[in-house]
N, C-alpha and C positions, 0 to 999 in steps of 0.2 A: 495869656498866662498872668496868674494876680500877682506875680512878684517882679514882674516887666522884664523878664529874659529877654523877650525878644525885640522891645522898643530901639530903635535906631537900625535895625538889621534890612528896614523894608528902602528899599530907591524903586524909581522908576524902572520897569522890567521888561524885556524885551515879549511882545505879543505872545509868543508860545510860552509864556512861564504864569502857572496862575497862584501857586504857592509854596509857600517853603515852611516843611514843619520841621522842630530838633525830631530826632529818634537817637537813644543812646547813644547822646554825644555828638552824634552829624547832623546834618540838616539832609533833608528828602526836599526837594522840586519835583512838583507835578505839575504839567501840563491838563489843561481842558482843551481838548481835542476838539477840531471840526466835528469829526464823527462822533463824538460823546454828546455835543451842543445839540447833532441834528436829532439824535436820538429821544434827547432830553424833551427838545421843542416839540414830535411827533406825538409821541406819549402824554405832553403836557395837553396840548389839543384835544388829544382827544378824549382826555378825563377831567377835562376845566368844569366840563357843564354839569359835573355830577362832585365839585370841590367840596361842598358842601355836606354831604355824606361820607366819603372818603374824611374827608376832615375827623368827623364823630368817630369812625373807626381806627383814624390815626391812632387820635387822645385817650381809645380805652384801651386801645393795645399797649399804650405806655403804662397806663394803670393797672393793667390788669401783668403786665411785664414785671412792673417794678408799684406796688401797692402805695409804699411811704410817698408816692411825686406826687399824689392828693396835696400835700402838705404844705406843696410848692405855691399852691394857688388856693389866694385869700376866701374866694369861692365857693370853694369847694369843703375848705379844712373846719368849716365850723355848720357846715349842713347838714340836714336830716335826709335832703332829696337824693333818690338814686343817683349817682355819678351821669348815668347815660340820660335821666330827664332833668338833672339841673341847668336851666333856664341860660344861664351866663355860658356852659361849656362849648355849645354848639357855634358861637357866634366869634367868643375867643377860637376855639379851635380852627375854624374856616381863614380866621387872619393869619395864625400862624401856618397852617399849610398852606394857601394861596401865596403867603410871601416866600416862603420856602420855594416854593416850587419855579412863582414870577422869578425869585433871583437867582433861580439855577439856570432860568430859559435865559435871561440877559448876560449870564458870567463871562461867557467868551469875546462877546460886542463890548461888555463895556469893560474890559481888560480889567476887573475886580468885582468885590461881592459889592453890591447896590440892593439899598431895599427901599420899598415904596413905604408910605404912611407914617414912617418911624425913621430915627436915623441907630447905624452902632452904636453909636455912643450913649443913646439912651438904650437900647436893648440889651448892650453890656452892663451899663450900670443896672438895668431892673433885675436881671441873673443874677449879677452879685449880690444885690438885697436880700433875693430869694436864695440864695444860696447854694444856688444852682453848680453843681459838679462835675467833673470830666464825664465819670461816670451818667452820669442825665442825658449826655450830649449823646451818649455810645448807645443809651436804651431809643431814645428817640431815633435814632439814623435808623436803630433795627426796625423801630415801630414803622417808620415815614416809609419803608419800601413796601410792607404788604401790602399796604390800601396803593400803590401804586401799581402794584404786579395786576391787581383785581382786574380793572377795566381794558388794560390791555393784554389779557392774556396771548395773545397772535404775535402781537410784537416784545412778550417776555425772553432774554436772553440774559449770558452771563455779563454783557456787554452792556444792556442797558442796568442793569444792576450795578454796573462798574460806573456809569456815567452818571447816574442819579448819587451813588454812595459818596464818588469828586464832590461832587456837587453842595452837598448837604457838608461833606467835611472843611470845603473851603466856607461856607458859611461861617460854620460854626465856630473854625477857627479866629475869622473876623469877629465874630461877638464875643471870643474870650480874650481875643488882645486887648477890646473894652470893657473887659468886668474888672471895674476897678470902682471905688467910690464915688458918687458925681462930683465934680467940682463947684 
């Protein structure tokens, strides 16, 4: 949260607890679940080898969801090139959903969101630059499930739906406790 509501609220948590968001006025604890993790990891497996595409379908579903998130990115907001063959979106896109997804596989092992290549702190402050909004967070979570339902169609449930959504939401909530200015 950019106004640091929630700064000092976080201690050490007992293994079954993987976040705590306000909702009018309370706080919600949610658990990541054994079963959400295994499901998580299943799914990941076996749509890794094809991240790369999934990825392209993530990013236009966001755009083609929400048109203005072009805006978001330096890249794209002052190009001629179609969205789907500019050169830069494929390579960015495959970073963001492989992290996404690597930090959904590890959320329960490492009792918090962990990302590879990048740390929060810069990911929060690059959001905040870009100006990135609750609402960006809410279109992506939409976007990031379809290209995941694609490859596993056999193993589609309401349950893996529920694990991946945890997932994506404890992320995301970690990179908004760091969208703050860099230091």
């Amino acid at each position: 949260m950019r106004d640091g509501s929630l700064k000092g609220l976080f201690c050490t948590a007992p293994k079954s607890i993987r976040s705590v968001r306000r909702n009018s006025g309370s706080f919600n604890v949610t658990a990541f679940t054994e079963e959400q993790e295994a499901l998580v990891v299943k799914s990941w497996n076996a749509m890794k080898k094809n991240s790369g595409e999934l990825a392209l379908k993530f990013f236009l579903r966001i755009f083609e969801i929400a048109p203005s998130a072009k805006k978001l990115f330096t890249f794209l907001k002052d190009s001629d090139i179609p969205v789907e063959q500019n050169p830069k979106l494929k390579p960015h896109a495959t970073t963001v959903f492989v992290m996404t997804c690597e930090s959904a596989v590890q959320l329960r092992k490492a009792g918090k969101v962990t990302v590879r290549e990048s740390n929060l702190k810069d990911l929060g402050a690059t959001h905040f630059k870009y100006g990135v909004a609750d609402e960006h967070f809410e279109v992506t979570k939409y976007a990031l499930l379809e290209p995941i339902k694609e490859p596993v169609p056999e193993m589609w449930s309401p349950e893996l739906k529920n694990a991946w959504a945890e997932a994506y939401d404890q992320l995301a909530a970690a990179i908004k406790i760091e969208m703050k200015p860099p230091s």
